[in-house]
DOZAKOL-203647 format. One record per residue (C-alpha): residue in one letter; x, y, z. Coordinates in steps of 0.001 Angstrom, whole numbers, plus 524288, in hexadecimal, padded with zeros to 5 digits. Each point is the difference from the previous one (the first is absolute). Last residue first. Example, Ala and Ser with C-alpha at 12.3 -4.5 7.8 and 13.67 -1.06 7.14 Angstrom:
2
s835667FBDC81BE4 a7FAA67F29080294 
# end
This chain:
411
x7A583A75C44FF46 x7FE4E8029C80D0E x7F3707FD388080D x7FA8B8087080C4C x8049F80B07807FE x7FF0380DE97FD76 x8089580A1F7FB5C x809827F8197F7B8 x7F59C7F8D57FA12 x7F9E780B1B7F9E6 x80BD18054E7FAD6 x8039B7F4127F937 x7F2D97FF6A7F989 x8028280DA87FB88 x80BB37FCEC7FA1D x7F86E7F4027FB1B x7F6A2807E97F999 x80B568098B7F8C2 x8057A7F4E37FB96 x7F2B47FC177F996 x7FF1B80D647F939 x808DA7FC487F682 x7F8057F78F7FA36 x7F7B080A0D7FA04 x80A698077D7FA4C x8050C7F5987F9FD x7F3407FDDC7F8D8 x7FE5B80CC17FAA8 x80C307FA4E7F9B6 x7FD4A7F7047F870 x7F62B80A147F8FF x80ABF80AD57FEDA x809927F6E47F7E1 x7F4667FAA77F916 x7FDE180C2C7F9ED x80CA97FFA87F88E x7FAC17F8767F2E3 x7F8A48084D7FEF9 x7FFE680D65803AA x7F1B3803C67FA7D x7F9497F5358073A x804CB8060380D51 x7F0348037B8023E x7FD917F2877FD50 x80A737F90080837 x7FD908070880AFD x7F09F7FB5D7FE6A x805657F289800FD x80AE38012080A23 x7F4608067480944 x7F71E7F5B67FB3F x80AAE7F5878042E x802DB8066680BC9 x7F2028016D80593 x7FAA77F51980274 x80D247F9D78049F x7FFFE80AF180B21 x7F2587FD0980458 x803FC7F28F7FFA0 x809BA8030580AE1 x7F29B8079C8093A x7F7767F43F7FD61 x809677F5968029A x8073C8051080BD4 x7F1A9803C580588 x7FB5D7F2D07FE44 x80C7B7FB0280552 x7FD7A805AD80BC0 x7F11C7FD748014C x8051E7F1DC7FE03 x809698015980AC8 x7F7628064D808EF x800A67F5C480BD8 x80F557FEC47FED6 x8022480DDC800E4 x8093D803177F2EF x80D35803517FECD x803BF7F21E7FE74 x7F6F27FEFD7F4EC x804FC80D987F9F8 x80CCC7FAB2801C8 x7FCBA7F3727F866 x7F97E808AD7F3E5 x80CF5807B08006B x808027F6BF80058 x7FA197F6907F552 x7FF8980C007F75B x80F018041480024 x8062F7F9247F58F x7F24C8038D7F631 x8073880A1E7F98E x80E047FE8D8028A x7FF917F2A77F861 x7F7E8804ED7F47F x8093080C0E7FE50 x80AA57F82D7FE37 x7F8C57F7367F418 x7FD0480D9D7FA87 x80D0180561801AA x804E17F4107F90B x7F37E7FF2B7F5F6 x8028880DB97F99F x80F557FE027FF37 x7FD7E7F4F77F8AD x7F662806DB7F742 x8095280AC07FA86 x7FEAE80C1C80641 x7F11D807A37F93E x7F8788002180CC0 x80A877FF9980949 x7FA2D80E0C8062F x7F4C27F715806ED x808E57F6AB80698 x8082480B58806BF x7F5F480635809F6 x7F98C7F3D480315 x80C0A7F81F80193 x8066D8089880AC4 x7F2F07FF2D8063E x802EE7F1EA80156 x80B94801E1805A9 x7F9A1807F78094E x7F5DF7FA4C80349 x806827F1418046A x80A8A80780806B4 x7F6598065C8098A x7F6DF7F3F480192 x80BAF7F5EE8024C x8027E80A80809B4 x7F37C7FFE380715 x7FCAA7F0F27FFE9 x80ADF7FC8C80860 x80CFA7F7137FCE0 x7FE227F3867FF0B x7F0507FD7180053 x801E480C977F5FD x808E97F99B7F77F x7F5DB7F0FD7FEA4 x7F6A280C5E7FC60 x808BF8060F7F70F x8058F7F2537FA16 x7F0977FC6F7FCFE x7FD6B80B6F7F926 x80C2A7FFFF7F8D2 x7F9FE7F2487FB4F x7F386807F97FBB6 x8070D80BBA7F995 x807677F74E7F77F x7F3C67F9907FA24 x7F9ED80D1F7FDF3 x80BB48039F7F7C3 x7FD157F3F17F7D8 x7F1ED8038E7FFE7 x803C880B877F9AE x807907FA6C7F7B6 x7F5AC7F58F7FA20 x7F5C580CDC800CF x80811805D67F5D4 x801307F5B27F800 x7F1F37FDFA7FD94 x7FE6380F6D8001D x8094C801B57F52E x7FB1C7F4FA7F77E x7F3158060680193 x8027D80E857FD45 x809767FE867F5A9 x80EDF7FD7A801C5 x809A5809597F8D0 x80ADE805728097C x7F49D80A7380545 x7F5677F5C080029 x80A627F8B580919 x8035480B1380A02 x7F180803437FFE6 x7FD737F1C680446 x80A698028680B61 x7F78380C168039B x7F37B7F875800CE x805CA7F5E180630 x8039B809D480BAE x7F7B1807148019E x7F4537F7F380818 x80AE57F85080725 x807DE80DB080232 x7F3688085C80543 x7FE987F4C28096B x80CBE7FF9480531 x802BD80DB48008D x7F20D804F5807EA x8003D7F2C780681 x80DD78021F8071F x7FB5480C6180321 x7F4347FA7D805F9 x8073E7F54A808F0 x808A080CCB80559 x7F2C08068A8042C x7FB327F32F8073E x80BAE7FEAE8059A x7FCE080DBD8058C x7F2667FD6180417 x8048C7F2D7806DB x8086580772808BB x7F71F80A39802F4 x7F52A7F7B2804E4 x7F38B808FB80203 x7FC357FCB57F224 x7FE5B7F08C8036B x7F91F8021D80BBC x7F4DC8056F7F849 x7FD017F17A7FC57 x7F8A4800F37F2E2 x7F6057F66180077 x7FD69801FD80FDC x808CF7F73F80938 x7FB637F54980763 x7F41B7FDCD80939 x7F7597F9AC7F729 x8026C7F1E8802D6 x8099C7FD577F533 x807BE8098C802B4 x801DC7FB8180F62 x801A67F2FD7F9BF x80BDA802787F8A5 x7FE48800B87EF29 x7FBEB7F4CE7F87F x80A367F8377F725 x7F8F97F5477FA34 x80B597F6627FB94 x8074D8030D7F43D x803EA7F5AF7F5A5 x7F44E7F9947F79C x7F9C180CFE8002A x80B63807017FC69 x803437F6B57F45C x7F283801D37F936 x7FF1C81043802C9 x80E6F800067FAEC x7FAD87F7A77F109 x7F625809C1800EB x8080080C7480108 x808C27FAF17F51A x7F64A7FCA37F4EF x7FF4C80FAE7FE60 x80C327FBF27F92F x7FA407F77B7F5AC x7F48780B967FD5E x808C980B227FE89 x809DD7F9597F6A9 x7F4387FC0E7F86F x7FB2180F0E7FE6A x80E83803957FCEF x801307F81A7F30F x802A77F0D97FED3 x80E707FF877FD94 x804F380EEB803A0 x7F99E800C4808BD x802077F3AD8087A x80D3C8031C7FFF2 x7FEAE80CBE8051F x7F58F7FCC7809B4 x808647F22D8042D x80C97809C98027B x7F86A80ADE80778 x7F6DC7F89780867 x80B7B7F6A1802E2 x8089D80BA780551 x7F3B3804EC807E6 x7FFC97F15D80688 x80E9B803F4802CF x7FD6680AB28074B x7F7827FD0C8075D x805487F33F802EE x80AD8808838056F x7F54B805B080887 x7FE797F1A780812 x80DF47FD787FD78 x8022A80CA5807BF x7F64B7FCDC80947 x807497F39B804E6 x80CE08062280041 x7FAD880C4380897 x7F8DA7F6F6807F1 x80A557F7A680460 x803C98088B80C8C x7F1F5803808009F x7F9627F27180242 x7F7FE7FACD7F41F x7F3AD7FB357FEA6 x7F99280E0C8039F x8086E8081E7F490 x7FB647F3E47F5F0 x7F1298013380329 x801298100C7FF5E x807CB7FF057F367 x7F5D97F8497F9DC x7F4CF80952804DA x8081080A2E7F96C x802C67F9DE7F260 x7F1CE7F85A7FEAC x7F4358093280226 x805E280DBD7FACB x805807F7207F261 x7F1C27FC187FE44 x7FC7E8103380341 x80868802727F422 x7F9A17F92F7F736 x7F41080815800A8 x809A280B167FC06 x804B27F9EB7F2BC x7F1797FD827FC56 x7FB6780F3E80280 x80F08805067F930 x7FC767F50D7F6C5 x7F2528055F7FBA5 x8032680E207FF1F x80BCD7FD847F74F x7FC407F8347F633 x7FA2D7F1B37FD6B x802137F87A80C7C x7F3337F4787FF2A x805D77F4297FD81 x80EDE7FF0B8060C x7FCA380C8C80950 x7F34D7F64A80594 x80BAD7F3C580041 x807488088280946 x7F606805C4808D7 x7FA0F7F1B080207 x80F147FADD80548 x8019E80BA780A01 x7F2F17FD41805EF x802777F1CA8025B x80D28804AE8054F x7F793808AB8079B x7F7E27F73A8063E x80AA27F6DA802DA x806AC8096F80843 x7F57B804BD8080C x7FA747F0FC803A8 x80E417FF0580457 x8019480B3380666 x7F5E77FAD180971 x7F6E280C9980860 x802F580B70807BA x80EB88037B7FF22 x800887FD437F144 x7F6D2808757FCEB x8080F80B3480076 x806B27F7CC7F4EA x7F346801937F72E x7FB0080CB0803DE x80B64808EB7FE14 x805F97F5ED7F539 x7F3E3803BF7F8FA x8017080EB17FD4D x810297FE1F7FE22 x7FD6B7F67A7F5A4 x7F54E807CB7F7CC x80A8880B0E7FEEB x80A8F7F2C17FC87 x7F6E67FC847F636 x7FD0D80E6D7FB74 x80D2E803427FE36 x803F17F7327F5FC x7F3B0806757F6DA x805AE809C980480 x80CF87FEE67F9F9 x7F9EA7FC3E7F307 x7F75380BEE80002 x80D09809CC802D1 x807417FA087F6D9 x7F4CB8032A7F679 x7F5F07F5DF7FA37 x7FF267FC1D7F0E6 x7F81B7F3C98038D x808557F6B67F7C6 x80D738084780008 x7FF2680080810AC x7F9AB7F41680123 x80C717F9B27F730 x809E2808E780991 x7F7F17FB2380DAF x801A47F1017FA5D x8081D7FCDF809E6 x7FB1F809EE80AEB x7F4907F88A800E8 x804C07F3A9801EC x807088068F80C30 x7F6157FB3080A74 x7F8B17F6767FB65 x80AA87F39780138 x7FF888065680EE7 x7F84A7F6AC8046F x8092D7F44F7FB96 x80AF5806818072B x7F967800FF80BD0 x7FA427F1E1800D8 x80C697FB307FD50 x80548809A280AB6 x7F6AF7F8DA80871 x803FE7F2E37FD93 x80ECF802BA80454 x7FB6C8053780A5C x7F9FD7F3A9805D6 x80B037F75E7FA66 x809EE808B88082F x7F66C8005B80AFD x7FF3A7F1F07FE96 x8108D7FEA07FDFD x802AD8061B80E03 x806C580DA47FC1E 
# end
């Protein structure tokens, strides 16, 4: 990699990671909302829910716009966008109604930034690096979520949750001034430009097969991944209240291991995409979900093993969980026709969010009606999520078969 691309990317998985300071500082303080507001599993999950429902709504406009006019104007916008939402659920959140309508304005900042910054790094970089280069790119992802977690928790527990909500939402802002001091306007082709382009919503992109069925394996790995970063502090801090902790000091440390486990998944992300370059995208894919499905169906049972035990699977399901997301996000570029790519990606995005809007609610309102068997309802929550996953080997079986009948790209 020559070192200004190296520098270049480098700069925009800052601006990645410091966006996505809003994303999980939610789900650190989830169990102190939860006692505060006296809401259900099921309203804390979709309260979660709504920002990635709001998500999938925007990203369908947003990164379809990507092919008709500068990405970079887009991605500022939003980050702008991203930054407001967070310091309005620092003042103005005060129950349930209001910060499932606060949380899911935020999520259309997170619409404007992730994909269109994908798009710019998938177009500066040639395809047998791109896997590498777009797993940093969702590694820092990852990691910014890691951040959200720890500084939330932390933050928390010194100033109160409303402060914690208002230095993060810093993040966005802090991206939105780096971004526009680093990317160059990044307009789409002339032929788009001049009118003669695709539509919004490219129907090319549901005619291609391929793409549809990477597509499908990218939503499994959402449905686990994102039903396990909104559980999963909130089952660690049960693990503490249960061994003595209260609420706060239980969520503070909580979200500190969590983010730890985050922190693993991100460099595995980076190893899975450098893997895939190596060795092809599909069975780094297949391994990835099921090992991590493995996790999902055990972690949840663990609930009352001694803590070590707890945070071993855990830090092993972190690496298995996210291992696979640079390749599938690069094969789904790859897949893609050149002059739809945003429309692509727009459909990725909207159609895997859909998936992480609904696991955590799903894992939520499971949790509720399992109420009466706790501590052993976590068993069945986790692994609702397995199940989900699993259905992404069953998508690339399908991809496989597609490309064995007709010609075009393999994986």
């Amino acid at each position: 990699m020559r070192r200004t691309d190296a520098v270049w990317l480098g700069a925009i998985c800052v601006c990645e990671m410091a966006t996505m300071l809003v994303f999980l500082n939610y789900t650190a303080i989830l169990p102190i909302l939860q006692a505060e507001w006296r809401m259900s599993h099921g309203q804390a999950g979709l309260i979660f829910s709504a920002y990635q429902a709001c998500y999938l709504l925007a990203v369908l406009v947003l990164a379809s716009l990507t092919d008709r006019m500068d990405t970079r104007t887009i991605y500022l916008g939003s980050a702008v966008w991203a930054g407001l939402a967070g310091v309005a659920f620092a003042f103005f959140a005060d129950g349930f109604r209001s910060a499932t309508v606060l949380r899911a304005l935020g999520g259309i900042g997170l619409a404007g930034t992730y994909v269109p910054g994908m798009r710019l790094v998938a177009e500066r970089f040639a395809t047998e690096r791109r896997g590498l280069a777009i797993a940093c790119y969702a590694s820092a992802f990852g990691l910014g979520s890691a951040i959200s977690l720890a500084l939330t928790g932390h933050l928390a527990l010194l100033t109160g949750w409303r402060i914690a909500m208002g230095v993060t939402a810093a993040g966005p802002l802090l991206a939105a001034a780096l971004a526009a001091a680093v990317l160059s306007p990044a307009p789409p082709p002339p032929r788009v430009r001049s009118g003669r382009g695709p539509r919004l919503l490219d129907a090319r992109v549901f005619k291609n097969r391929p793409a549809l069925w990477m597509i499908g394996a990218y939503s499994a790995h959402n449905w686990e991944l994102f039903g396990m970063r909104a559980w999963l502090p909130p089952f660690l801090a049960g693990v503490l209240i249960r061994r003595g902790s209260s609420v706060i000091e239980a969520s503070s440390l909580a979200a500190t291991l969590a983010s730890g486990v985050l922190l693993v998944g991100a460099a595995s992300n980076v190893v899975g995409g450098w893997a895939s370059d190596r060795w092809g995208r599909v069975r780094i894919i297949v391994v990835s979900q099921a090992l991590s499905a493995a996790c999902s169906l055990t972690i949840g049972w663990l609930f009352t093993a001694p803590l070590w035990a707890i945070l071993t699977l855990a830090a092993v399901y972190g690496i298995f969980v996210t291992s696979e997301s640079g390749a599938l996000s690069t094969g789904v570029t790859e897949l893609a026709e050149p002059s739809a790519l945003g429309a692509t990606l727009a459909v990725q995005s909207c159609i895997g969010f859909l998936a992480a809007a609904v696991a955590p609610a799903a894992v939520g309102f499971l949790l509720d009606r399992l109420q009466s068997a706790f501590p052993w309802q976590w068993g069945p929550a986790f692994g609702i999520l397995a199940l989900g996953v699993l259905l992404g080997p069953v998508s690339i079986a399908a991809l496989r078969r597609v490309q064995a009948t007709a010609p075009g790209k393999h994986m």
